[in-house]
Kinemage of the C-alpha trace (Angstrom):
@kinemage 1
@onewidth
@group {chain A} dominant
@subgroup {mainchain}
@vectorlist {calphas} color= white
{ca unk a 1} P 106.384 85.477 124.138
{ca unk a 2} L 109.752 86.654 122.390
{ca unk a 3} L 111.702 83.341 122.791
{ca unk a 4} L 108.054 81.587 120.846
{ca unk a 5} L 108.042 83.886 118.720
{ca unk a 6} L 111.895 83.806 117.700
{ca unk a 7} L 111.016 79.680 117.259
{ca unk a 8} L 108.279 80.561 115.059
{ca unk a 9} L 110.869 82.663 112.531
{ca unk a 10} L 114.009 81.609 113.260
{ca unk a 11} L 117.105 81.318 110.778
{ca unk a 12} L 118.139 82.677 108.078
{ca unk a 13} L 115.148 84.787 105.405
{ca unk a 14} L 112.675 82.287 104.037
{ca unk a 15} L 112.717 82.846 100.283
{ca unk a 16} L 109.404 82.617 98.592
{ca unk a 17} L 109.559 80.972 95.032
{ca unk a 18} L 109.439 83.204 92.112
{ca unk a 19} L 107.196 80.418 90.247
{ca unk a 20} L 104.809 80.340 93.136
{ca unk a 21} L 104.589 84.408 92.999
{ca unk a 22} L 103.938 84.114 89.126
{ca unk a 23} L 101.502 81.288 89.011
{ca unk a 24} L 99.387 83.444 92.121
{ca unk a 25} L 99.568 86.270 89.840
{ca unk a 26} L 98.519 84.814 86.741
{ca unk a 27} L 95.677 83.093 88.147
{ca unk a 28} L 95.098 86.421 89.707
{ca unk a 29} L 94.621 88.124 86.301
{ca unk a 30} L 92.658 85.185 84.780
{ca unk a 31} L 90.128 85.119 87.815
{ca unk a 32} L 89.498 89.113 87.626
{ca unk a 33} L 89.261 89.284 83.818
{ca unk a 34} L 86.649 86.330 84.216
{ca unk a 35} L 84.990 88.764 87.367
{ca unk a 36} L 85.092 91.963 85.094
{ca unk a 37} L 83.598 90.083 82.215
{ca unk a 38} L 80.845 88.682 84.164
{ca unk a 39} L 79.663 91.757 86.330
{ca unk a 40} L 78.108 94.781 85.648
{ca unk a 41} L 80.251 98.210 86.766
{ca unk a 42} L 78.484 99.307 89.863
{ca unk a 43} L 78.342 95.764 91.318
{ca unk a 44} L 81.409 95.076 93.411
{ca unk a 45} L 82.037 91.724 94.267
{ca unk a 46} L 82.140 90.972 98.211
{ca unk a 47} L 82.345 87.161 98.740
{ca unk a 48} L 82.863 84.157 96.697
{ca unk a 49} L 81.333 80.761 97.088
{ca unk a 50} L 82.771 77.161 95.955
{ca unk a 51} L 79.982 76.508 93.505
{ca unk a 52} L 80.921 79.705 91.676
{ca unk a 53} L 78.349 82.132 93.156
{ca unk a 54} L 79.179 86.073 93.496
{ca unk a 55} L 77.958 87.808 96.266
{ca unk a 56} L 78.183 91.631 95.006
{ca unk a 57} L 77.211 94.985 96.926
{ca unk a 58} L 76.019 97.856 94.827
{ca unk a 59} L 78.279 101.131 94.574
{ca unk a 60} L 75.061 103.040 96.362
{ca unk a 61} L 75.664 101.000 99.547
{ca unk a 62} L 76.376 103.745 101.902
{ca unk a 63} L 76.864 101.151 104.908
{ca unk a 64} L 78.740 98.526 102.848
{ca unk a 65} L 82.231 99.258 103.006
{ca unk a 66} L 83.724 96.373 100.776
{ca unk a 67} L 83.446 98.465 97.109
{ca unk a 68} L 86.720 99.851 96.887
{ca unk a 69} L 88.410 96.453 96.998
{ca unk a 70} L 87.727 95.744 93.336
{ca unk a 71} L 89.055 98.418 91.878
{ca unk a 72} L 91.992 98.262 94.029
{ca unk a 73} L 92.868 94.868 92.195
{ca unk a 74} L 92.586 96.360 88.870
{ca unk a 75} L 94.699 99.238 89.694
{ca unk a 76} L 96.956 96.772 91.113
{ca unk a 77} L 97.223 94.594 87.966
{ca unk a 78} L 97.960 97.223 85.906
{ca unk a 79} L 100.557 98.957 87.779
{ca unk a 80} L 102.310 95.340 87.638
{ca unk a 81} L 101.690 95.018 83.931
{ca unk a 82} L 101.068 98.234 82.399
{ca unk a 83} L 98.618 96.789 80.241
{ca unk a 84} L 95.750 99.637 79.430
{ca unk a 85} L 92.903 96.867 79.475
{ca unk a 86} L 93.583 96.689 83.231
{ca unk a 87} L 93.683 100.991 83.376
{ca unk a 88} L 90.152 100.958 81.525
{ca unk a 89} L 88.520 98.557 83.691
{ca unk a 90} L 89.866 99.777 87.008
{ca unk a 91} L 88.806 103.519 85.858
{ca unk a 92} L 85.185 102.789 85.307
{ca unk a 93} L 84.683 100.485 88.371
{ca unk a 94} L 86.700 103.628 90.505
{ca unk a 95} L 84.254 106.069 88.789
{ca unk a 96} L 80.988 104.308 89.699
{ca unk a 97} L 82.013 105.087 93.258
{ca unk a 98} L 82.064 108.497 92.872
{ca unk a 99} L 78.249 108.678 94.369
{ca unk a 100} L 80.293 107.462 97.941
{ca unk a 101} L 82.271 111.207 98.062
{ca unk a 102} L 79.990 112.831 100.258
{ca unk a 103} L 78.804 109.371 102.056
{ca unk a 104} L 79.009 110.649 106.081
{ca unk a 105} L 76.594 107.375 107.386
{ca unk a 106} L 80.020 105.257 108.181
{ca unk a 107} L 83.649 105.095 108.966
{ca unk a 108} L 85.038 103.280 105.996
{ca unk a 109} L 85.713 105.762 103.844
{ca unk a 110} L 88.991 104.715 103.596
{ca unk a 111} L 88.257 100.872 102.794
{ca unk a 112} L 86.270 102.490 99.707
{ca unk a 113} L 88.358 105.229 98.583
{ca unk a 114} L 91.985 104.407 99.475
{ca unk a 115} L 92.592 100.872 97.102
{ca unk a 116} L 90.157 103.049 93.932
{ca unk a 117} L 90.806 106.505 93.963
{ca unk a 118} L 93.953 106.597 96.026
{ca unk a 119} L 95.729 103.986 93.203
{ca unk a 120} L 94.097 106.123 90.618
{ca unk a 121} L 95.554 109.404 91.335
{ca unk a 122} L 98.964 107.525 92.625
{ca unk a 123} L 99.334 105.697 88.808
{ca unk a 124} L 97.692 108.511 86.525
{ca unk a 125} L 98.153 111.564 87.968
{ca unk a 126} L 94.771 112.928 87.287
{ca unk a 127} L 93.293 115.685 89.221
{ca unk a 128} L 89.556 113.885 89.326
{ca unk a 129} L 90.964 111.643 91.434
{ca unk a 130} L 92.381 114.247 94.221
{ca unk a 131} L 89.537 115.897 94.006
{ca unk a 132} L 87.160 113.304 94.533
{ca unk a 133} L 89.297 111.924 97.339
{ca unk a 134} L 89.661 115.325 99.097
{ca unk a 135} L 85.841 115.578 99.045
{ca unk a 136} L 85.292 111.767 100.938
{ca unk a 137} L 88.232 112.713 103.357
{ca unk a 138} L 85.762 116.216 104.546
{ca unk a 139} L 82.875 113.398 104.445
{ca unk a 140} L 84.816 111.224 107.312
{ca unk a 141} L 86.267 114.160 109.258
{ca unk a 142} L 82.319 114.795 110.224
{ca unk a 143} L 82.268 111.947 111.943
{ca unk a 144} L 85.276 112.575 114.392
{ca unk a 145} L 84.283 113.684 117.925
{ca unk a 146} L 86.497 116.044 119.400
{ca unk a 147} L 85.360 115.497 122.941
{ca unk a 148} L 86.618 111.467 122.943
{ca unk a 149} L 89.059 112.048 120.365
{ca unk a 150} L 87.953 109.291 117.857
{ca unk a 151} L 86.124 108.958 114.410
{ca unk a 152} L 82.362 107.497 115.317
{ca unk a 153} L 82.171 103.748 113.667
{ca unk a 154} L 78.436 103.986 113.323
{ca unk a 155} L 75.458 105.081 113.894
{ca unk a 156} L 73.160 102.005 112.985
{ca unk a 157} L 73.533 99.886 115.439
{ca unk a 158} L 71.496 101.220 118.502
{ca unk a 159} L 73.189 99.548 121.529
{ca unk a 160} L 76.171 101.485 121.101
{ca unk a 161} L 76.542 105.108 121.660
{ca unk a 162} L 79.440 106.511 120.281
{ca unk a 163} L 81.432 103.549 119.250
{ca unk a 164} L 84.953 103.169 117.407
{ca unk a 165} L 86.729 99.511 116.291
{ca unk a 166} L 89.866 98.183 115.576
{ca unk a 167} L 89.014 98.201 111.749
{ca unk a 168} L 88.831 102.368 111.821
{ca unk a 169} L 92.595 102.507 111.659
{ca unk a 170} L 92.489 101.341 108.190
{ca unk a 171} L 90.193 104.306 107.554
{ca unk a 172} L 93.118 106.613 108.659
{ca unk a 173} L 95.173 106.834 105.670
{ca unk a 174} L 92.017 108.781 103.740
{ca unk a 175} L 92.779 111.674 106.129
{ca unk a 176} L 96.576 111.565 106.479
{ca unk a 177} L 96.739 111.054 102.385
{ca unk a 178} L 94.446 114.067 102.468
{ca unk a 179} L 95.835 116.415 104.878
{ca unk a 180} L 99.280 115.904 102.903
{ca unk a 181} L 97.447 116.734 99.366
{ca unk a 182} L 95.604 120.080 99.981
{ca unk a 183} L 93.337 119.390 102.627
{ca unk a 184} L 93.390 120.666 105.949
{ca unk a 185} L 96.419 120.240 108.609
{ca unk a 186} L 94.155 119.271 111.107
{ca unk a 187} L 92.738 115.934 109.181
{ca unk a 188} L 95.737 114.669 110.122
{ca unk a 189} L 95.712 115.807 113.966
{ca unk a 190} L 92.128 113.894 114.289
{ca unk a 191} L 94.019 110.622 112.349
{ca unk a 192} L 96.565 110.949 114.874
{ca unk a 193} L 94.393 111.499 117.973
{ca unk a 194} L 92.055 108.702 117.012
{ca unk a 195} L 95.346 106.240 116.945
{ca unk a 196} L 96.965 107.515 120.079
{ca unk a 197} L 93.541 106.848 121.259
{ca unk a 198} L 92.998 103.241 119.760
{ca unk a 199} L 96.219 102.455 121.510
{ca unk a 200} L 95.207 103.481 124.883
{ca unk a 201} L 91.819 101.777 124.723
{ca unk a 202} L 91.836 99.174 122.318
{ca unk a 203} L 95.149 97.666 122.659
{ca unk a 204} L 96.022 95.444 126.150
{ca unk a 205} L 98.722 95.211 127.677
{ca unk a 206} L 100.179 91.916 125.935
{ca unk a 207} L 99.725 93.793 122.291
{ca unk a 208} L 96.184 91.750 121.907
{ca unk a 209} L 93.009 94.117 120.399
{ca unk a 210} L 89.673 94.855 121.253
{ca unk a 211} L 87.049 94.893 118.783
{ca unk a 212} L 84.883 98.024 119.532
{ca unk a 213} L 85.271 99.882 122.523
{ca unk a 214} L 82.096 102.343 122.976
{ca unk a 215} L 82.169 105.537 124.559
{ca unk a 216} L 79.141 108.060 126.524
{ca unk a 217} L 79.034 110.790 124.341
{ca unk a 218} L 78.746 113.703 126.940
{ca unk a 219} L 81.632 112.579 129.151
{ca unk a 220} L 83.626 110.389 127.450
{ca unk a 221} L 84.034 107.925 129.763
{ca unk a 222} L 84.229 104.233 128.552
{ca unk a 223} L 81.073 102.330 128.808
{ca unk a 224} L 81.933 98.949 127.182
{ca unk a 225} L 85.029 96.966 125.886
{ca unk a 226} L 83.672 94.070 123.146
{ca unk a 227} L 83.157 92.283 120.194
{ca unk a 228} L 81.056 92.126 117.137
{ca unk a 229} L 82.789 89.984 114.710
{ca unk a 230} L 85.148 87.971 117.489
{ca unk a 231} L 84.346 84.854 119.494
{ca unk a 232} L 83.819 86.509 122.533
{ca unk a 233} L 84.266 90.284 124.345
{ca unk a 234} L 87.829 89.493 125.971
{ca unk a 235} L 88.920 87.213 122.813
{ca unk a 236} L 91.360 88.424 120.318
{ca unk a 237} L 89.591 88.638 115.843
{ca unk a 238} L 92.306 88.003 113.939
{ca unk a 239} L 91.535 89.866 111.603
{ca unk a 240} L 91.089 93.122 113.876
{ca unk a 241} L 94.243 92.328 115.021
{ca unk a 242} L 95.510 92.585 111.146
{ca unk a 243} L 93.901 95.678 111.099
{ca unk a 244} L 95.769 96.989 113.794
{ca unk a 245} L 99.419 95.585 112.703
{ca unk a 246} L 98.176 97.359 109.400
{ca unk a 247} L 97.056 100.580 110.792
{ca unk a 248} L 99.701 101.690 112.848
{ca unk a 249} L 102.258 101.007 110.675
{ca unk a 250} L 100.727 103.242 108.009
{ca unk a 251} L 100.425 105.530 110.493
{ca unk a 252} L 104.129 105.602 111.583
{ca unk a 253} L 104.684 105.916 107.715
{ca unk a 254} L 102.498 109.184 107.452
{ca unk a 255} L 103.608 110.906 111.108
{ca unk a 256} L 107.113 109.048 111.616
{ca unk a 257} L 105.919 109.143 115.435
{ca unk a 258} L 107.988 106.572 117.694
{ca unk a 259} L 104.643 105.820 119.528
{ca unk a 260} L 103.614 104.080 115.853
{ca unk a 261} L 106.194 102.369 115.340
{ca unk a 262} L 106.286 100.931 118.985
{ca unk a 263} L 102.389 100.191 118.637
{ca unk a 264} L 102.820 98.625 115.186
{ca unk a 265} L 105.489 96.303 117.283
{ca unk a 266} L 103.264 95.246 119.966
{ca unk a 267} L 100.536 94.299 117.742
{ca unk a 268} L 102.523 92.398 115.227
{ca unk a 269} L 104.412 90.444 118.114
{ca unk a 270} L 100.699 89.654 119.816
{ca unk a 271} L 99.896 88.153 115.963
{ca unk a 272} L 102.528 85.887 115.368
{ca unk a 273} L 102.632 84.909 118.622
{ca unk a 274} L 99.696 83.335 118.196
{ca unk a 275} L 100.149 81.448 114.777
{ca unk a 276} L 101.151 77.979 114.288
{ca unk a 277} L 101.586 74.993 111.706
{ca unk a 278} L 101.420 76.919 108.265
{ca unk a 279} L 100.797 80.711 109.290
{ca unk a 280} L 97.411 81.244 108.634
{ca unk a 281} L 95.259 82.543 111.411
{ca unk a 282} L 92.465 80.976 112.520
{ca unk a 283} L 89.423 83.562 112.702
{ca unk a 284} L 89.656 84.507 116.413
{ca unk a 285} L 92.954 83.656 118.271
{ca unk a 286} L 91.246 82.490 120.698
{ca unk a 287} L 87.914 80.432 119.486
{ca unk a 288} L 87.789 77.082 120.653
{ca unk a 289} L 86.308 76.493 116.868
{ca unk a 290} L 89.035 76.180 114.287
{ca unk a 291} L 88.397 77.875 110.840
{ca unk a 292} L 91.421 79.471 108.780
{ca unk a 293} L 90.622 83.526 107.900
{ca unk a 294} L 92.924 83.778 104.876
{ca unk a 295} L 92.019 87.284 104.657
{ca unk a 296} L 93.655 87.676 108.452
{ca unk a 297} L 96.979 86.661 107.000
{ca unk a 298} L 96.408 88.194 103.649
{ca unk a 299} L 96.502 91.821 105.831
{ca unk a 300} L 99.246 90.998 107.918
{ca unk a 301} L 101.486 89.921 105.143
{ca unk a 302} L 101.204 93.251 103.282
{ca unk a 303} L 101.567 95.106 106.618
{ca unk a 304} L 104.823 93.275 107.665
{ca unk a 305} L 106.446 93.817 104.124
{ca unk a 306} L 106.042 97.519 105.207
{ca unk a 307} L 106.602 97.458 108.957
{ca unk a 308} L 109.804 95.032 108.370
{ca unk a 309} L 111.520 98.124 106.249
{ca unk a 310} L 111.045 100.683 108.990
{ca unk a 311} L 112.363 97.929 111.568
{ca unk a 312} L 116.382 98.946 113.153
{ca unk a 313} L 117.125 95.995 114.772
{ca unk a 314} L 118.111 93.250 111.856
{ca unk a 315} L 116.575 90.383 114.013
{ca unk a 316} L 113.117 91.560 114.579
{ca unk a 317} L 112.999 93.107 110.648
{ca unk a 318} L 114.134 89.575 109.619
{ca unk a 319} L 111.298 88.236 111.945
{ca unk a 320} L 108.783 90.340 110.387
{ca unk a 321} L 109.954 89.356 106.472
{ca unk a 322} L 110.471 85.741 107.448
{ca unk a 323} L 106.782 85.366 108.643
{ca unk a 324} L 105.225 87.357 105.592
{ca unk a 325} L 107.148 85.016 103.685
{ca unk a 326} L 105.890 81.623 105.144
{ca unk a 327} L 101.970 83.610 105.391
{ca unk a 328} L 102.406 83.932 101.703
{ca unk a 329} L 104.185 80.967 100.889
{ca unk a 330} L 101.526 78.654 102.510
{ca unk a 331} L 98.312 81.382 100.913
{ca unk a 332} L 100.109 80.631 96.816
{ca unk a 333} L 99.828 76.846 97.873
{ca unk a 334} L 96.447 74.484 96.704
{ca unk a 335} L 95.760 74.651 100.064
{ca unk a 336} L 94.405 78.605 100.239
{ca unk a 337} L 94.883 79.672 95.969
{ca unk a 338} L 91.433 79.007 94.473
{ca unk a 339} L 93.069 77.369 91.143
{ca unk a 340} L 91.194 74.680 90.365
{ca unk a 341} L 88.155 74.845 91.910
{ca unk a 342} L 84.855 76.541 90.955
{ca unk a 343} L 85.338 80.005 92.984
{ca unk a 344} L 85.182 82.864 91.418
{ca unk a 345} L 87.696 84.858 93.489
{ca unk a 346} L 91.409 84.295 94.300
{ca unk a 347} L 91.872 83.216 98.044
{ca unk a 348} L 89.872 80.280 99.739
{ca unk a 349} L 88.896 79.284 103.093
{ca unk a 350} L 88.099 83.224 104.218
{ca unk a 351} L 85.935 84.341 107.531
{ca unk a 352} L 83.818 87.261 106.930
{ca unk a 353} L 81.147 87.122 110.360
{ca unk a 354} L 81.065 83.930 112.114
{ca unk a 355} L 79.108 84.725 114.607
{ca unk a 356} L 76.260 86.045 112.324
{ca unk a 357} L 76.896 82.905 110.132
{ca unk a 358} L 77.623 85.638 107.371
{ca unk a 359} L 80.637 84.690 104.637
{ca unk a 360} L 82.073 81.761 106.822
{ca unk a 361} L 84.677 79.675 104.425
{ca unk a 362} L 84.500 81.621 101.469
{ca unk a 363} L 86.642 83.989 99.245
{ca unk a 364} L 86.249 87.601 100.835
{ca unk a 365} L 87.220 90.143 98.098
{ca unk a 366} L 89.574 92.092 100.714
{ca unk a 367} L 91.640 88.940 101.382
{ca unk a 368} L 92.287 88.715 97.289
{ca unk a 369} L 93.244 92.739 97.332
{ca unk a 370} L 95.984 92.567 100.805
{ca unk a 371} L 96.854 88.998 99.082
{ca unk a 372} L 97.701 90.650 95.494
{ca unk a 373} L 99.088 94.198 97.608
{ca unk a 374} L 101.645 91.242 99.289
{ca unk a 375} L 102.565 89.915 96.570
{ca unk a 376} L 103.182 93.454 94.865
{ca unk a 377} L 104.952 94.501 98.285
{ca unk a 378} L 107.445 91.099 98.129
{ca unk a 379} L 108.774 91.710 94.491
{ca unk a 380} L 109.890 95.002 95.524
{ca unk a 381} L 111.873 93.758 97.920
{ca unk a 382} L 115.801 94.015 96.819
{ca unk a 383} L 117.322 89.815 95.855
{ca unk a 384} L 120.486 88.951 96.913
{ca unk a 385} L 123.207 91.490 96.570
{ca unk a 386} L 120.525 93.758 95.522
{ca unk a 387} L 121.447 96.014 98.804
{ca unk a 388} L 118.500 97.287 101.758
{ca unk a 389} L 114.834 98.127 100.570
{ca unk a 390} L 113.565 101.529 100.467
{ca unk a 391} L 110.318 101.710 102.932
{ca unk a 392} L 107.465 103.260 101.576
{ca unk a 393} L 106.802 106.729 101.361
{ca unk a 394} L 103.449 108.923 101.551
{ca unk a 395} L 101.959 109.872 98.109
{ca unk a 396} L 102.634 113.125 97.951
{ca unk a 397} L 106.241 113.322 98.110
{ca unk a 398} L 106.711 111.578 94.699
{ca unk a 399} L 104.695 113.000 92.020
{ca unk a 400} L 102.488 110.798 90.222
{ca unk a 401} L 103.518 111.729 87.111
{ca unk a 402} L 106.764 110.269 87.531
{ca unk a 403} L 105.021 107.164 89.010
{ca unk a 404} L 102.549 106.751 86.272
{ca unk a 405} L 102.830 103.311 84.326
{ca unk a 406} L 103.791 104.303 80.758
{ca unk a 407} L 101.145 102.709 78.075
{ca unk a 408} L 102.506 100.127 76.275
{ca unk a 409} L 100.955 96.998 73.772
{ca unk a 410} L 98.787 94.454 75.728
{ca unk a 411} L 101.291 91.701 77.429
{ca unk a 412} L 104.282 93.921 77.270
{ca unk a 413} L 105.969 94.350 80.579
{ca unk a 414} L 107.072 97.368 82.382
{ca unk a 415} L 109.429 96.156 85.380
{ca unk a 416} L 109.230 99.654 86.889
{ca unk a 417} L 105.741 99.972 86.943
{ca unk a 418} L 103.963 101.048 90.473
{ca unk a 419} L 107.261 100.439 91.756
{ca unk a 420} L 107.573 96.900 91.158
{ca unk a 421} L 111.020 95.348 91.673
{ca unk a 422} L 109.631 92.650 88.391
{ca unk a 423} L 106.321 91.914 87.193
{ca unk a 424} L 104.344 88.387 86.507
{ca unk a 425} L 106.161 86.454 83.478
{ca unk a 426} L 105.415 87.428 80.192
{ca unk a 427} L 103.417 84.480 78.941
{ca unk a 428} L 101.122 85.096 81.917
{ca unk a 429} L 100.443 88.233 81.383
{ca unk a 430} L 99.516 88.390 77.397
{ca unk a 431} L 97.756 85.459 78.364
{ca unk a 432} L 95.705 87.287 80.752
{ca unk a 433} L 95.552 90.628 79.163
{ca unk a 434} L 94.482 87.888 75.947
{ca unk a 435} L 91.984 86.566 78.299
{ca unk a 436} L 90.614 90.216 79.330
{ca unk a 437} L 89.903 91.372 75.793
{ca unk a 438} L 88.072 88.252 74.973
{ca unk a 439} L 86.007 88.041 77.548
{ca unk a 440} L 85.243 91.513 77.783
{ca unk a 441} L 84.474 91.448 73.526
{ca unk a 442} L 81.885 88.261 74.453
{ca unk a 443} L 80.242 90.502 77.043
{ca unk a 444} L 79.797 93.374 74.954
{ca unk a 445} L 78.340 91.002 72.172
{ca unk a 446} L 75.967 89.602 74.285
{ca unk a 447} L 74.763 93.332 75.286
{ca unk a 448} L 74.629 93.914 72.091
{ca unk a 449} L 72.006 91.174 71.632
{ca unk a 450} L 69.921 92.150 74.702
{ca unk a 451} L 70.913 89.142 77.090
């Protein structure tokens, strides 16, 4: 598996074009503005179909754990640009989510308050935002069982007992971020318990992932190792895999345990071990049915811009850059960028539930926010001469006030902004903050007129 994967990256750093990062981001801008315009706050997009079509889940979803995706964007946009269009939008479609904070019905707490509130507080600094994610991090540390050691996925689904997935180590950061901002030490103890756990019984022994593995609530003991989303119990979702790669790096960020950063290795080696041909995943590794999961790669990208920082030895951290590079290179192409076609979102050609027939070759909201988080992630790192990157660090030990975006006219740019190494070109972004305000003035017009 190492000498395929050192064939798969091999050489020297693959340099992504500057012009493909700008184009991805302007579109980016012009596609949300267009989103914002068209959708009422409280209605968060989920999926995107070709003929234009928004598939939306309403902030009062307690089960639907796509909300916080949207917001993330336009938190995202305006830490690149500064631009207080993007602050106003992202602040109302964060606050309509405030009904989740004392949500306890599912796991993915941190899929709705992590890319909202957690960019909120990060770029403004404003105590409504702790609060309010202090009061969803008590809201998932109800569902953690002490006696198994793991956060409970569900409880709607009656063939399982106490379950847990791959996808709950995104969830994590909501109770390390926590634990590390005024809530209790031992948020983070559960967070790390429920990874050490996910290691031992959702990883195998060649770095592949299980999708759920459920567990008899009165001893413990394992009862089932499966799938939900996947091809098949013993086959390999890429995306849960993504989630994984993801998930324990974070974690190594927030606990700097070795056993993180050597799970966060095993994973990512079992992912690109599997890719071929232009880097995209296909939606389970091992399907016999081939359909690209942009969102898969979309993940892993952002995740290996982190996990390639932390990485000592300079040929596996040039492994890990190279193949972010060609997954974003080949998702800013025609091929997977949604530029000039009728979709509404950002990313093509995305998997959300084959097997249900649910969201199968669409856009998938989350595969536009770890696609735009990427991008964000690669312009911070350091061009040539510029000397080694600084990894990521948690929240708390920079203050957001000193991380805040300063205000500034719409199209002006602010190369420092949310930590940005350079932001989208200039005539891109007045042309999208241009694009915001007129869109959003035509909505409020028609309002205006009743319909």
């Amino acid at each position: 598996m190492g000498l395929l994967l050192g064939l798969l990256v091999a050489g020297s750093a693959a340099a992504l074009e500057e012009a493909a990062v700008d184009r991805a981001l302007q579109f980016s801008q012009q596609q949300l503005a267009r989103m914002a315009a068209q959708l009422e706050v409280g209605q968060y997009p989920k999926s995107t179909l070709a003929d234009g079509t928004i598939r939306t889940t309403p902030a009062t979803d307690m089960t639907g754990w796509t909300q916080g995706f949207f917001p993330g964007e336009l938190w995202l946009l305006y830490g690149l640009t500064g631009a207080p269009s993007w602050k106003a939008l992202a602040e109302d479609w964060t606050r309509a989510l405030e009904v989740q904070r004392g949500n306890t019905q599912t796991h993915d707490l941190g899929f709705k308050f992590i890319p909202s509130y957690g960019h909120a507080y990060r770029l403004t600094g404003d105590p409504y935002y702790r609060d309010i994610l202090l009061e969803a991090a008590a809201s998932l540390a109800t569902r953690y069982d002490k006696k198994v050691g793991v956060i409970n996925t569900c409880d709607w689904n009656s063939d399982w007992h106490l379950p847990t997935v791959i996808d709950t180590m995104m969830n994590l950061e909501l109770l390390f971020w926590a634990a590390n901002n005024g809530g209790p030490a031992e948020w983070k103890d559960m967070a790390l318990h429920h990874a050490l756990r996910t290691l031992e019984d959702l990883v195998r022994p060649d770095g592949s992932t299980f999708h759920v593995v459920d567990y008899d609530p009165v001893s413990g003991a394992i009862l089932s190792k499966e799938t939900y989303q996947g091809y098949a119990d013993g086959s390999t979702w890429s995306r849960g895999q993504a989630w994984a790669l993801y998930g324990f790096t974070m974690t190594y960020r927030y606990t700097l345990d070795p056993r993180m950063l050597a799970a966060a290795r095993k994973v990512t080696d079992a992912f690109l071990s599997r890719l071929s041909g232009d880097f995209v995943a296909n939606w389970d590794f091992d399907a016999p049915e081939q359909r690209k999961d942009s969102s898969s790669s979309a993940a892993a990208a952002a995740a290996l811009l982190e996990l390639h920082l932390y990485e000592t030895d300079p040929v596996q951290r040039e492994r890990y850059r190279s193949a972010a590079v060609r997954m974003l290179e080949s998702l800013t192409s025609p091929a997977y960028l949604a530029a000039g076609t009728s979709s509404a979102g950002i990313l093509l050609h995305g998997v959300g539930h084959l097997p249900a027939g649910h969201e199968v070759d669409v856009g998938l909201v989350y595969g536009d926010y770890y696609f735009i988080e990427a991008l964000t992630r690669y312009r911070q790192l350091p061009r040539e001469g510029g000397g080694e990157p600084t990894p990521e660090v948690p929240p708390e030990e920079t203050p957001p006030e000193e991380e805040a975006p300063r205000e500034q006219q719409p199209g002006a740019l602010d190369r420092t902004a949310g930590g940005c190494g350079a932001a989208p070109g200039a005539a891109g972004a007045a042309w999208g903050v241009l694009l915001l305000a007129v869109l959003l003035g035509a909505r409020r017009a028609q309002e205006g007129r009743g319909g």
